[in-house]
SEVEX-367286 format. One record per residue (C-alpha): residue number from 1; residue in one letter; x, y negated, z. Coordinates in Angstrom, 1 decimal, padded with zeros to 4 digits. Example, Ala and Ser with C-alpha at 12.3 -4.5 7.8 and 13.67 -1.06 7.14 Angstrom:
<rs>
<1,A,<012.3,004.5,007.8>>
<2,S,<013.7,001.1,007.1>>
</rs>
This chain:
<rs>
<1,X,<056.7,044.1,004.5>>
<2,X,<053.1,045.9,005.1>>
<3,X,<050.8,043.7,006.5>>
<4,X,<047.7,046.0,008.4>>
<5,X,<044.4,044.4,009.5>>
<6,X,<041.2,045.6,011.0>>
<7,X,<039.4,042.0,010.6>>
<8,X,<036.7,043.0,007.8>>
<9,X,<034.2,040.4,007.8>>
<10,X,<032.0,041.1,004.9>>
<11,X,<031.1,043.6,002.3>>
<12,X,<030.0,042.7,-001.4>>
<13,X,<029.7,045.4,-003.3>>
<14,X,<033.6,046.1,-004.5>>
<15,X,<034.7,042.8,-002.1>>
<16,X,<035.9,042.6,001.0>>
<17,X,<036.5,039.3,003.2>>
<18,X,<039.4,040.1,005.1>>
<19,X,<040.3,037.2,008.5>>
<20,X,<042.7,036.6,010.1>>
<21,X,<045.5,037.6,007.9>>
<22,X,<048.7,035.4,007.4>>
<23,X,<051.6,035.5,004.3>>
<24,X,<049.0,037.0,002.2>>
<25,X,<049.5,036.3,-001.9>>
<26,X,<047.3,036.0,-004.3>>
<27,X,<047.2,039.5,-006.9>>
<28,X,<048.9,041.7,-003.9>>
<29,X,<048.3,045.3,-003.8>>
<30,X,<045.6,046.2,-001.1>>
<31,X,<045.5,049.6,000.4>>
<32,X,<042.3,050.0,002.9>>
<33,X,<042.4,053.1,004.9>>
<34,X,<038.5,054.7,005.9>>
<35,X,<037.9,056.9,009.2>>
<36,X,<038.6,059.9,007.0>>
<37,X,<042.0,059.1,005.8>>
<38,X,<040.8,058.3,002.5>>
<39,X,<042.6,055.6,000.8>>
<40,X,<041.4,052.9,-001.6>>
<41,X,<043.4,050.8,-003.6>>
<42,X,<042.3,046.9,-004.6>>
<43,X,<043.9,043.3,-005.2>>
<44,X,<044.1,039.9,-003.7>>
<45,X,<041.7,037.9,-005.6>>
<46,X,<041.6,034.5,-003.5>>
<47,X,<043.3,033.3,-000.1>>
<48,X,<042.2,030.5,001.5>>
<49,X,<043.8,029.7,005.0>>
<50,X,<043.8,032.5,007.1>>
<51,X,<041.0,034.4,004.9>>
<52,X,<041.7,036.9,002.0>>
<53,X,<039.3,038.3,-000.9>>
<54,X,<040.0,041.7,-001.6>>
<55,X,<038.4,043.9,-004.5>>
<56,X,<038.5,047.2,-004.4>>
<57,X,<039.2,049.4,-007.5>>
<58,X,<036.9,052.3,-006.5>>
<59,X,<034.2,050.6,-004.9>>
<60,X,<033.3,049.8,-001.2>>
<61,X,<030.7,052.3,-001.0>>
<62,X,<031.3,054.3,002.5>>
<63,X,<033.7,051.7,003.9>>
<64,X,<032.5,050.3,007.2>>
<65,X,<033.2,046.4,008.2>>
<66,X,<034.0,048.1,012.0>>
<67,X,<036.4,050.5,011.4>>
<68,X,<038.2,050.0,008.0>>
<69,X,<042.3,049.6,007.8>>
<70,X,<043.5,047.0,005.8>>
<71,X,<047.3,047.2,004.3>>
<72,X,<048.5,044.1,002.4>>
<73,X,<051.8,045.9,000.4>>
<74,X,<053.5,042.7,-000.5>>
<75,X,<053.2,043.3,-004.0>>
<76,X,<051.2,043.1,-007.2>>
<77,X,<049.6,046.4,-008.9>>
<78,X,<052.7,048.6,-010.9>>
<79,X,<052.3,051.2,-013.7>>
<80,X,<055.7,053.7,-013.6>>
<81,X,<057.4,054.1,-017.0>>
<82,X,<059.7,056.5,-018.3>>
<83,X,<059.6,057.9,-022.5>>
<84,X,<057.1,061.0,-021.0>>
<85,X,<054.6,058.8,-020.9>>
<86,X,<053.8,059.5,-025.0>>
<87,X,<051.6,062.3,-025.4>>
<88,X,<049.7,062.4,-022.1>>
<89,X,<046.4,060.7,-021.0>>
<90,X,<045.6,058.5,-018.2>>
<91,X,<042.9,056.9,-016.3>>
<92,X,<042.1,053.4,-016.2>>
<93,X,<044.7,053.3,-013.1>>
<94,X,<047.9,055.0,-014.8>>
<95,X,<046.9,058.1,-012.8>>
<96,X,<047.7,061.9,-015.1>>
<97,X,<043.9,063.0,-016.6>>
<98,X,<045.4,065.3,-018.8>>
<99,X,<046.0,068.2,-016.2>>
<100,X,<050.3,067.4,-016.3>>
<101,X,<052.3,066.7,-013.6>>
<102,X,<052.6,062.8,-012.3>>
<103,X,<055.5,060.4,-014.3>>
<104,X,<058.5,060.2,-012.7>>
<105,X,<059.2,056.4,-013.4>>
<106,X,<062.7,055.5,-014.9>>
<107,X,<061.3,051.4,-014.3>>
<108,X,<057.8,049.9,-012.5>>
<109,X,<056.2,047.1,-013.7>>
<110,X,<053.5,044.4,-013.0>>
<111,X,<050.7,045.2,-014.6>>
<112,X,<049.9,041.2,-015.4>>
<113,X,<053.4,041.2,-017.1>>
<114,X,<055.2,037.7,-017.9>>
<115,X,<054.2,035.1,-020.3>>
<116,X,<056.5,035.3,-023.8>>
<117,X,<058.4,032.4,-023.9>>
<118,X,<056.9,030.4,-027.8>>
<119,X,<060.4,030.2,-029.2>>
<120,X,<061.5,033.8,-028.6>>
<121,X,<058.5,034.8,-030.5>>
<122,X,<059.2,036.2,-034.4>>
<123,X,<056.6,035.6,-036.7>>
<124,X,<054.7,038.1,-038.0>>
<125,X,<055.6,039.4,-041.8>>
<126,X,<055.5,043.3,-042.2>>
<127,X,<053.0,045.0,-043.2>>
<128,X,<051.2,047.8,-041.7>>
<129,X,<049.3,050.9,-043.9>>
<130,X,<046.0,051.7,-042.0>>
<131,X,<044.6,054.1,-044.6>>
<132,X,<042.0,051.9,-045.3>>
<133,X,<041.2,050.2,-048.6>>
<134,X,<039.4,047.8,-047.3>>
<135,X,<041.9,046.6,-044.8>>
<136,X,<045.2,047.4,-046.5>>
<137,X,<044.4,045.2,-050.1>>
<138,X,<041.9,042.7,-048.1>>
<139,X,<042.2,042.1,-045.1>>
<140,X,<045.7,043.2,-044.7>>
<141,X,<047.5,043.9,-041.0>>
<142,X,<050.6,042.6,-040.1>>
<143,X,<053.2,043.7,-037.8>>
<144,X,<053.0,041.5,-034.4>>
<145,X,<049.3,040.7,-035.5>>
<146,X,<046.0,040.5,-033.5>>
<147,X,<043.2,041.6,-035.7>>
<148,X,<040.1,042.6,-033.8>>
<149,X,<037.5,044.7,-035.3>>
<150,X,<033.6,043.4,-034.4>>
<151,X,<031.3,045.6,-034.6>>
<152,X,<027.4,046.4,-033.5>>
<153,X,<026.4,049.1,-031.3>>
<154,X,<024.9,052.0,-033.0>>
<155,X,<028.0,051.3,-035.7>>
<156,X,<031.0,053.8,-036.6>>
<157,X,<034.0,051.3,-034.7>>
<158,X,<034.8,054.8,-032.7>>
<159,X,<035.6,056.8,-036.0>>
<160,X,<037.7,053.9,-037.6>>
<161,X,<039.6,053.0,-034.1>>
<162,X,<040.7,056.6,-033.9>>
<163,X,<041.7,057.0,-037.9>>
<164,X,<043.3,053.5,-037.7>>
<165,X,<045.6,055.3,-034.6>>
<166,X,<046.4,059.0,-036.5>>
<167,X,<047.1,056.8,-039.7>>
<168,X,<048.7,053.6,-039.4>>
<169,X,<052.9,053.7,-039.9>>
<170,X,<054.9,050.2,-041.0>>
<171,X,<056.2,051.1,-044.0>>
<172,X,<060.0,050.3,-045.2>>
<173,X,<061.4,050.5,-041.5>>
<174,X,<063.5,053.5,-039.3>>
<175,X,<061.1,052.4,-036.0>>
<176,X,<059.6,055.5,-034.5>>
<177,X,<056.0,054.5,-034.5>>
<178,X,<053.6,054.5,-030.8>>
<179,X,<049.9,054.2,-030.7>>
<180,X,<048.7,052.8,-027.0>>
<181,X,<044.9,053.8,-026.7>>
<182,X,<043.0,052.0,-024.0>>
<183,X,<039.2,052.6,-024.2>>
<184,X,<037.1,051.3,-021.2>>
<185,X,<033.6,051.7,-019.9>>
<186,X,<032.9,054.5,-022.4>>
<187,X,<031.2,057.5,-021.9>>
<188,X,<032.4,061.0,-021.4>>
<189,X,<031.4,062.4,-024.7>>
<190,X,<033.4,059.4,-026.5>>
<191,X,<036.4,060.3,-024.1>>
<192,X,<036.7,063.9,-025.5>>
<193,X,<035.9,062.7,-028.9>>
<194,X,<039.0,060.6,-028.8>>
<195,X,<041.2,062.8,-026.7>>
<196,X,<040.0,066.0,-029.2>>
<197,X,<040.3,063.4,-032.3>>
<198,X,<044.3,062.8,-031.2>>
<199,X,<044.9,066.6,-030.5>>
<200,X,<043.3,067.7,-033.3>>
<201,X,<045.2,065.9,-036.0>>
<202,X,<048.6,065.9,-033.9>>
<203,X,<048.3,062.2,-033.3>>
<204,X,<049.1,062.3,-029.6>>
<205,X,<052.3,063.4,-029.6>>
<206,X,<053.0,059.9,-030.4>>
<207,X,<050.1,058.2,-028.6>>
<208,X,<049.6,057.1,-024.9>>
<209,X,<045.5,056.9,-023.8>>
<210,X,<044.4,055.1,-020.9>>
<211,X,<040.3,056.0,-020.0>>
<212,X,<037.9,054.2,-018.3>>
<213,X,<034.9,055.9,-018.5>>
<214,X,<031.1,054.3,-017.5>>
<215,X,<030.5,055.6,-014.6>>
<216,X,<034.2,054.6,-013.3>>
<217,X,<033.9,051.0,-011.0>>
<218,X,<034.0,048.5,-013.0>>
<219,X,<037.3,047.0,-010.9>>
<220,X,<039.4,049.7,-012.8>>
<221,X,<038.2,048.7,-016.7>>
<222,X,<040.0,045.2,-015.4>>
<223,X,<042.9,046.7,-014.7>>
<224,X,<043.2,049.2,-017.8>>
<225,X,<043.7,046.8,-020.7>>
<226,X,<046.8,045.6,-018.6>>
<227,X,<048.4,049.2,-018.0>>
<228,X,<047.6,050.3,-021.5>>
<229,X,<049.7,046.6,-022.5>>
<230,X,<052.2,047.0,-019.7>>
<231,X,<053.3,050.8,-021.2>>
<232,X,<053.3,048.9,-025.0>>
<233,X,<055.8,046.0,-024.0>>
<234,X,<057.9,049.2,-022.6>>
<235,X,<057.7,051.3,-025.5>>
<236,X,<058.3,048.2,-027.5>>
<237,X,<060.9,046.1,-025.9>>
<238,X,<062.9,048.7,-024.3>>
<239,X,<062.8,051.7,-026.5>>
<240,X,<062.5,049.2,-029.5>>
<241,X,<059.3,051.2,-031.1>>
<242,X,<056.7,049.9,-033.5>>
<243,X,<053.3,049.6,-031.1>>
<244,X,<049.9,049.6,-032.1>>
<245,X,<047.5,049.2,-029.4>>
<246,X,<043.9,049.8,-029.6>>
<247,X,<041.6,048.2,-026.9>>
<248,X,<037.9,049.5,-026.6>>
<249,X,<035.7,048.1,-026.0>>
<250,X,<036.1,044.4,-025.1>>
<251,X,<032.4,043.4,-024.3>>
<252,X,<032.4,046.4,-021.1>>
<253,X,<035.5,045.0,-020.5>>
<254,X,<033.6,041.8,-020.2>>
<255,X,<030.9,042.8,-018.5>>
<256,X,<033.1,044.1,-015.9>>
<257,X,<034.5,040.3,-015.4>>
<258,X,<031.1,039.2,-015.5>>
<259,X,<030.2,041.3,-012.4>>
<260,X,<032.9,040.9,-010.5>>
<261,X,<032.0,037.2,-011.0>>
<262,X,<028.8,037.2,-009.5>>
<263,X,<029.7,038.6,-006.5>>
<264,X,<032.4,036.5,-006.3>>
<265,X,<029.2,033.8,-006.5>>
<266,X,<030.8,032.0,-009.0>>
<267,X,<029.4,029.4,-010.8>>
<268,X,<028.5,031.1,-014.3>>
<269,X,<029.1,029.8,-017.9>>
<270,X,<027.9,030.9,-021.3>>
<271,X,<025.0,033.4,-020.8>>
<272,X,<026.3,034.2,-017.2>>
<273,X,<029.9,034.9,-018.4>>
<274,X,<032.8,033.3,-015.9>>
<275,X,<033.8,030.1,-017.0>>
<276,X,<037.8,030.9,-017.1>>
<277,X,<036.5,034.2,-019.9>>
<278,X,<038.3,032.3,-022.5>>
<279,X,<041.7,032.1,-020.2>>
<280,X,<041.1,035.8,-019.1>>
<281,X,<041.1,036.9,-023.0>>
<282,X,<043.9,035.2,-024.3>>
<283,X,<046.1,037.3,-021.1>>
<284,X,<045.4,040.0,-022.7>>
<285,X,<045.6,039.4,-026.5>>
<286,X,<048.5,037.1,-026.0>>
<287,X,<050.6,040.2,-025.3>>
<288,X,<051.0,041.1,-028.8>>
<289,X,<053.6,040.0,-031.0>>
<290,X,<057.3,040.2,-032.2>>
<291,X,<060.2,039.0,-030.4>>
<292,X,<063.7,037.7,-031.8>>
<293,X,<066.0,040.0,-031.5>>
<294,X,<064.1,043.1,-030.1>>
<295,X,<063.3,045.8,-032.9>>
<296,X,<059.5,046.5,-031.6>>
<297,X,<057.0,045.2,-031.7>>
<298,X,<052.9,045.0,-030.1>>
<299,X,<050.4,044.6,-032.8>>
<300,X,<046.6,044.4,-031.2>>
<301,X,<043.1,045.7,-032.8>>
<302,X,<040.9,045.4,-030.2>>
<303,X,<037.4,046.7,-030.9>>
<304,X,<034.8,043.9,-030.1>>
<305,X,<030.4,045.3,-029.6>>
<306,X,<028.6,042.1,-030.5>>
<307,X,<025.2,042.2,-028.9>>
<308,X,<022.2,042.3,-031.1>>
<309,X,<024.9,041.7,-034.0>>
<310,X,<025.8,038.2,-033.0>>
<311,X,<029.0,036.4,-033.7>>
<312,X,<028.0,033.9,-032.1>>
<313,X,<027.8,035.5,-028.7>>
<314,X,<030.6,034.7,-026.2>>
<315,X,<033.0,037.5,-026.5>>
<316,X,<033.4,037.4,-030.0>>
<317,X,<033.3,033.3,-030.5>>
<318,X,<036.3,032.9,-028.0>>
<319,X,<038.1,036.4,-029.2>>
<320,X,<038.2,034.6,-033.0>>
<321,X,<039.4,031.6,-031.0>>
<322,X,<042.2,033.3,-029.9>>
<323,X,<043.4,036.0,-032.3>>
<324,X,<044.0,035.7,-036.5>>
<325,X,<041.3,037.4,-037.7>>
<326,X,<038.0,040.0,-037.6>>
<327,X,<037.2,042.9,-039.6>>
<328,X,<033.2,042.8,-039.7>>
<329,X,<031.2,045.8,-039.8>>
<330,X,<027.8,045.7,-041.2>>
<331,X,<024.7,047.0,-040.3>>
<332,X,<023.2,047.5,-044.0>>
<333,X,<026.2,048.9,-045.3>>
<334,X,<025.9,051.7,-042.5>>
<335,X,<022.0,052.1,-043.4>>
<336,X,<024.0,052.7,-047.1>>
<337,X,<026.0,055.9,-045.7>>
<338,X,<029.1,053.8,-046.9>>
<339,X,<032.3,054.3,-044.2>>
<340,X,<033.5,052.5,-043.3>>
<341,X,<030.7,049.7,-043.5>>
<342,X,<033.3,047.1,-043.6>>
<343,X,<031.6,043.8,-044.5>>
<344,X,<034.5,042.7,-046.3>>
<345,X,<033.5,039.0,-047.5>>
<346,X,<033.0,037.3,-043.6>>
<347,X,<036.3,039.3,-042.8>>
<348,X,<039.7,037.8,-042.4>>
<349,X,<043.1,038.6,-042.2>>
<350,X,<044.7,035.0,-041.4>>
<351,X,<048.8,036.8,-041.6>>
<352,X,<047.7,038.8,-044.9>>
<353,X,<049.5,036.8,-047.5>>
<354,X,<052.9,036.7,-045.0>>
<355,X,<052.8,040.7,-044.8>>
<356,X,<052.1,041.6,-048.8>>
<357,X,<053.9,041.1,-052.0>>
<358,X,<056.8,042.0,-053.9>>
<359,X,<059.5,043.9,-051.5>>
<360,X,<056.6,045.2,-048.8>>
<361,X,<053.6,045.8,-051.0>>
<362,X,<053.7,045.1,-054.2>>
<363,X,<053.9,041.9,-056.4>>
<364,X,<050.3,041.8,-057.6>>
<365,X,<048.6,042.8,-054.1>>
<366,X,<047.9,038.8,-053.5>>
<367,X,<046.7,038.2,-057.0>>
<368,X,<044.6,041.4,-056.8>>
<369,X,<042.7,040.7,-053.2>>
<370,X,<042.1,036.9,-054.5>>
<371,X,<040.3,038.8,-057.7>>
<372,X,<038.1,041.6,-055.7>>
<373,X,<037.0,039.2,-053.2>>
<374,X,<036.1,036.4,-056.1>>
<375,X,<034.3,039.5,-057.9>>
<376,X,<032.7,040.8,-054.9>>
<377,X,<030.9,037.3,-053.7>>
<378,X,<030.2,036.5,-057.2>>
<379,X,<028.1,040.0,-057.4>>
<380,X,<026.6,039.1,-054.2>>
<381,X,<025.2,036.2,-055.9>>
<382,X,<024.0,038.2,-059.2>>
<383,X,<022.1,040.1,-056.9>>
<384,X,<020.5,037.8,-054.8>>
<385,X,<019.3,036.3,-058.5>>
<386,X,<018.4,039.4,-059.6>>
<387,X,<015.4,039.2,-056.5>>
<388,X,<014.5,036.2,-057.6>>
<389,X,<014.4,036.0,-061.8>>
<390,X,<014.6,040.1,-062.5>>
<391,X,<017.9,042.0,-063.2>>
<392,X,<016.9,041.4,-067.0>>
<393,X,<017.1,037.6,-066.8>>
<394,X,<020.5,038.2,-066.0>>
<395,X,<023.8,036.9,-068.4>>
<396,X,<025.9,040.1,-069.5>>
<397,X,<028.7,038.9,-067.3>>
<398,X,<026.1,038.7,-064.3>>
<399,X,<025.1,042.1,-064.9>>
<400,X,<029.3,042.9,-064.9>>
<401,X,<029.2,041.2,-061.6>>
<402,X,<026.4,042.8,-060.7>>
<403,X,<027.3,046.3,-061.2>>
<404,X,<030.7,045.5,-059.5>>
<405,X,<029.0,045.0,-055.8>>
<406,X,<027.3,047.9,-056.1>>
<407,X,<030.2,050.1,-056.0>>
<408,X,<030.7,051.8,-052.5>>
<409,X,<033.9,051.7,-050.9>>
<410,X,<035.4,053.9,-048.2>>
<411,X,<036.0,057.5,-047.4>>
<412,X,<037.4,059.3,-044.6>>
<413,X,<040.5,059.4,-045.8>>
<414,X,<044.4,058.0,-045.9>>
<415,X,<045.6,056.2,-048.9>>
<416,X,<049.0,054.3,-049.4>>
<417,X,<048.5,051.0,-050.3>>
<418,X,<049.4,052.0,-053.9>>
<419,X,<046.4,054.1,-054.1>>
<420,X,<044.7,051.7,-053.0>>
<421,X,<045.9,049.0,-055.5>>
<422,X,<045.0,051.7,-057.6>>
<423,X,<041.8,051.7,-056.6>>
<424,X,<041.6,047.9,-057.2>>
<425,X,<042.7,047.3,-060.7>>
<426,X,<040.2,050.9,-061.6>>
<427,X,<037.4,048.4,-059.8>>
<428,X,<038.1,045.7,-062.3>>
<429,X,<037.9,047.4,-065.4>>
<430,X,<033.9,046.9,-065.0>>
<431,X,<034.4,043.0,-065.6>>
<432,X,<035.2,041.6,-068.8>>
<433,X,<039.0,040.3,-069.2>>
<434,X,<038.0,036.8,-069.9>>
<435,X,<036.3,036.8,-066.1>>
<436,X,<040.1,038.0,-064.4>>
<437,X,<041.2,034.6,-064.0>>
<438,X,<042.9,035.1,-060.5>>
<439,X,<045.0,037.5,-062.2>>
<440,X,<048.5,037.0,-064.3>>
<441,X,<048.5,038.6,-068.2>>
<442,X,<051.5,040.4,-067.5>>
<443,X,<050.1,042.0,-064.6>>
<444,X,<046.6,042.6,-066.6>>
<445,X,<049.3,044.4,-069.3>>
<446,X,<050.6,046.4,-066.8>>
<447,X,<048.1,047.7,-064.8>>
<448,X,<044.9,047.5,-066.5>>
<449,X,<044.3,050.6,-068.1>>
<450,X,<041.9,049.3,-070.5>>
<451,X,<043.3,049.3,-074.0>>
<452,X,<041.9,048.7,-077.6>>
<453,X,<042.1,045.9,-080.6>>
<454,X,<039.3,044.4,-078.3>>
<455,X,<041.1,043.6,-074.9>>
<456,X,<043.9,042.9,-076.8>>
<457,X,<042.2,040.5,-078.2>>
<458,X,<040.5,039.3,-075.1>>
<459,X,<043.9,039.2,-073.2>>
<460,X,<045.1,036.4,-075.8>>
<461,X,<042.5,034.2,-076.1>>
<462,X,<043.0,034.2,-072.0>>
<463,X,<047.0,033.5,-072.5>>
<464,X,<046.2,030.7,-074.9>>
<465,X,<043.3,029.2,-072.7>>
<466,X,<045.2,029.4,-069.8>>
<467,X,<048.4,027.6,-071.6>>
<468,X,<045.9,024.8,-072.7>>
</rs>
């Protein structure tokens, strides 16, 4: 039943105090009516007694505490589905951007969806081909995974978020594959760049984007990481598709929370963030996942901007709480002209080793990642002695190690994981054999293309130390 009111008390920039109301719940769908018969959505943030907090998704600017109409619908904020919804583009409020007609909705619902009950949930063990070297034999991602990207402003996380959604497929499965979009508080030239990105390479016949540009209120890019997650959990528990969802950028979304905070006059926490941020975060990353029985899934990359670089900083300390993982770009690598400037040694893919292997990689991926990573930090070393002592004071195996972290990685383009296996074993032929000790013979045999009386030779004096 709709509730209307004319007992405005107070305006704070997108709140209203609303008296005298009565039945009133807490996340109801607000409609208030100005002298104009323009109408202005917003929610039920608080109710106490006969008093209601209402914030307003377009702002209060031009609403008057005197003559204002206040509707109370009797239920929360909906998002209409139906399978048209691939290949259009929203707003941060479900509403058609693209120019096409509105969605007629086969289903409506709740935007705050329904917590997944912890024993329906499958556990994440397919893997998932980004493209990306650096991602697909490192820091591998898994289907039903949440593997955030943090990155720096100034840094290239727009370019990899958009070739992670035109590339990424799970491999080995009939699925259709869907790529949910949600970028909020960005501005209107990264909006086309997107939108042009997914037209251009044909990715959006497959893809749904939900908007929120800057200069949008800063209610809406609340509400758009929940439509963007309430049209995934349709494509993927109902029509049973494979779901990638990409959320950028976390820290406007943030900052959002944080200003609707203080004018809520709340008591802040960690450098003027709400105290309930943590809570707030994992409602939105929990959404990901597999679920028994249902042949979709939600797999989450949400793009974190760490201020001044910081992982440390609030966003990114309780987004590592809550998800499995963090692909780290790096500042110097970017100086470098390397892309991506994946820093791949702070990285972390907690689910890699349930996703790779014989029968969804291949049998050596494992072996492999545990050798390029041991190679990599060990060069990282060589060369932090080589400021210190010269490059000449060096040990030739040192100077192996040292030559191996200097090769770039990265490229603009899509590799299969076998490429970039490839890729891996080509990396290793700099080392000498008896350094591959994360590595099995056999697999040394088989893919090493080094050959000669020399690494034979080299091969079984490892085989014989190794049997010692």
């Amino acid at each position: 039943m709709v509730k209307e009111y004319r007992t405005v008390q107070e305006i704070a920039g997108p709140l209203l105090l609303v008296g005298g109301v009565s039945g009133v719940k807490y996340e109801e769908l607000v409609e208030v009516e100005l002298p104009g018969g323009e109408v202005r959505r917003g929610r039920v943030l608080e109710v106490d007694e006969d008093t209601a907090l209402v914030q307003l998704f377009e702002g209060a600017t031009g609403v008057s505490v005197d003559s204002a109409k206040v509707r109370f619908l009797g239920r929360g904020l909906e998002l209409g589905l139906s399978p048209d919804i691939l290949g259009r583009v929203f707003d941060g409020l479900g509403r058609p951007k693209d120019g096409g007609p509105a969605i007629i909705p086969e289903i409506k619902r709740d935007v705050a969806g329904s917590p997944l009950n912890p024993t329906a949930r499958d556990y994440p063990n397919e893997f998932i081909q980004t493209g990306i070297s650096s991602i697909d034999g490192l820091n591998t991602l898994v289907r039903g995974q949440k593997l955030p990207i943090f990155s720096g402003f100034g840094l290239p996380h727009a370019a990899l978020a958009a070739q992670i959604a035109r590339q990424a497929v799970v491999l080995g499965t009939e699925s259709s594959f869907a790529v949910v979009f949600a970028a909020m508080g960005i501005t209107f030239e990264e909006a086309e760049y997107f939108i042009a990105d997914f037209r251009r390479t044909g990715a959006i016949d497959r893809a749904v984007l939900y908007v929120n540009l800057a200069s949008d209120p800063a209610i809406e890019r609340i509400a758009t990481p929940r439509m963007a997650l309430t049209a995934a959990e349709y494509l993927a528990y109902e029509l049973e598709m494979h779901v990638l969802v990409i959320l950028t950028d976390l820290t406007n979304y943030c900052e959002a929370l944080r200003e609707i905070s203080a004018a809520r006059k709340e008591v802040p926490g960690r450098r003027g963030y709400p105290g309930y941020l943590y809570t707030d975060l994992s409602t939105i990353y929990e959404r990901a996942g597999r679920i028994k029985g249902k042949g979709g899934s939600i797999t989450q990359i949400p793009v974190v901007s760490m201020p001044e670089d910081d992982k440390t900083h609030p966003i990114p300390d309780l987004t590592g709480y809550i998800t499995e993982g963090q692909i780290i770009l790096d500042r110097a690598l970017h100086r470098k002209g390397i892309y991506p400037p994946i820093n791949v040694l702070p990285s972390l893919s907690r689910l890699r080793d349930k996703g790779i292997g014989e029968g969804r990689t291949r049998e050596d991926h494992a072996n492999l990642a545990n050798q390029l990573f041991a190679a990599y930090a060990h060069g990282k070393e060589a060369q932090e002695l080589a400021v210190i002592l010269g490059e000449a004071a060096l040990s030739p195996e040192d100077k192996a190690f040292f030559k191996f972290a200097e090769v770039k990685q990265g490229g603009d383009e899509n590799r299969t994981i076998e490429e970039t296996l490839t890729l891996g074993w080509e990396l290793l032929e700099i080392l000498p054999l008896s350094e591959l000790k994360r590595v099995k013979p056999a697999q040394i045999e088989q893919y090493l293309k080094r050959t000669g009386a020399d690494a034979k030779e080299a091969l079984a004096k490892k085989e014989e130390a190794e049997r010692k």
